[in-house]
C-alpha positions as CSV (number, residue, x, y, z in Angstrom):
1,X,-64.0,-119.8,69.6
2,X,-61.4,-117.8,69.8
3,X,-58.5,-117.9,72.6
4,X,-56.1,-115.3,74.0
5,X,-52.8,-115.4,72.5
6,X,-49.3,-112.8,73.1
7,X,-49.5,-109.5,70.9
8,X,-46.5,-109.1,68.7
9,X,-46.1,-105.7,69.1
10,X,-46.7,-104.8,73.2
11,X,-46.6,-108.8,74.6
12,X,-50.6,-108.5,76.5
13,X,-52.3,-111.4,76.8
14,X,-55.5,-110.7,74.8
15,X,-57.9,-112.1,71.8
16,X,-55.9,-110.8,68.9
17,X,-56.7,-109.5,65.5
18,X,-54.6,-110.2,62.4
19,X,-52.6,-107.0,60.8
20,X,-51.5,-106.8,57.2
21,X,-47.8,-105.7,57.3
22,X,-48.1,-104.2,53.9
23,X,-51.0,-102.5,53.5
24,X,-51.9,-99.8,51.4
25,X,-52.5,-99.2,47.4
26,X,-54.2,-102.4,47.1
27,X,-51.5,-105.1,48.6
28,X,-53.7,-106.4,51.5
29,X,-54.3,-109.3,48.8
30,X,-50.3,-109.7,48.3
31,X,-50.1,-109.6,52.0
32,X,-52.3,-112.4,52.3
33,X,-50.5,-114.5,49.6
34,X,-47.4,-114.1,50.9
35,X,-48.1,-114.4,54.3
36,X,-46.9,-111.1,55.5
37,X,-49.3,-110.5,58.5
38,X,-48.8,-110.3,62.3
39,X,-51.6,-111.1,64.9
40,X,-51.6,-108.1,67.5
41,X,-54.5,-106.9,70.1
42,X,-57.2,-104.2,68.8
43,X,-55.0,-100.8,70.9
44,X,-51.7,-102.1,69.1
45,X,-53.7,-102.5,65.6
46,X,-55.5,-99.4,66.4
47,X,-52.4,-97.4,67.3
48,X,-50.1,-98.7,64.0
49,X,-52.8,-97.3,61.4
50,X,-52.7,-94.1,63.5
51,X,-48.8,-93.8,64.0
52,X,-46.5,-93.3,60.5
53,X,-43.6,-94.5,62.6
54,X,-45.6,-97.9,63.6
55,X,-46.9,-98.2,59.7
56,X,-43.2,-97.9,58.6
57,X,-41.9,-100.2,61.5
58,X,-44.9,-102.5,59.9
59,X,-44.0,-102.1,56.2
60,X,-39.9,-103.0,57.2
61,X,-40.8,-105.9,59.0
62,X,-43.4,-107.3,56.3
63,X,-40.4,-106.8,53.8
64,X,-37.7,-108.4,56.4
65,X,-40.2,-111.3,56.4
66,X,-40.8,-111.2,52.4
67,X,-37.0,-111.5,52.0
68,X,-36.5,-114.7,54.4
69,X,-37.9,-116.5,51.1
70,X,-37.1,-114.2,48.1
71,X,-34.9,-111.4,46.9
72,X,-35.0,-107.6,47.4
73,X,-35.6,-107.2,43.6
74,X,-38.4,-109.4,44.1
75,X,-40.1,-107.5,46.8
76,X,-39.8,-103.9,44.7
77,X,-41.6,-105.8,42.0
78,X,-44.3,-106.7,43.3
79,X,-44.8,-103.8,46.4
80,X,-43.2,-101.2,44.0
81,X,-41.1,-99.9,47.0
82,X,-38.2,-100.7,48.9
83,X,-38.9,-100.0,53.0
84,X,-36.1,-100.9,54.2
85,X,-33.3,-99.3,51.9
86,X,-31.1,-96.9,54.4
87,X,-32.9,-98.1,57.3
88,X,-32.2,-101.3,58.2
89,X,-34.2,-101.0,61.8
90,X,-35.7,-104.5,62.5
């Protein structure tokens, strides 16, 4: 059964659901591998695939995450993009 845990994004005590940080062209299996997911409630998940700010936010921190364990180059390899080049927000 599943138990309430703390959303990542807002903090509310609720049964959460698991967001892929980097999501999008077919990388929700690369976001699984590498383990670049986030467990928020159903309004927050609801609300980032809504919001281009949010997805951004989402895409910067999957690659601030990526990074903690391999290089930039790395991450443009195999995500073809760089999300956090000029915008280092997280």
């Amino acid at each position: 059964m599943k138990e309430k845990k703390e959303c990542k994004m807002c903090g509310r005590y609720d049964y959460l659901e698991e967001h892929h940080l980097i999501f999008g062209r077919g990388l929700r299996g690369l976001s699984d591998k590498y383990k670049l997911v986030i467990n928020i409630c159903r309004p927050c998940h609801n609300k980032i695939h809504k919001d281009k700010d949010l997805m951004n936010w989402s895409r910067q921190k999957g690659q601030k995450m990526f990074e903690k364990n391999h290089t930039r180059k790395e991450f443009i390899k195999i995500f073809g993009k760089d999300y956090l080049s000029d915008k280092e927000q997280i």
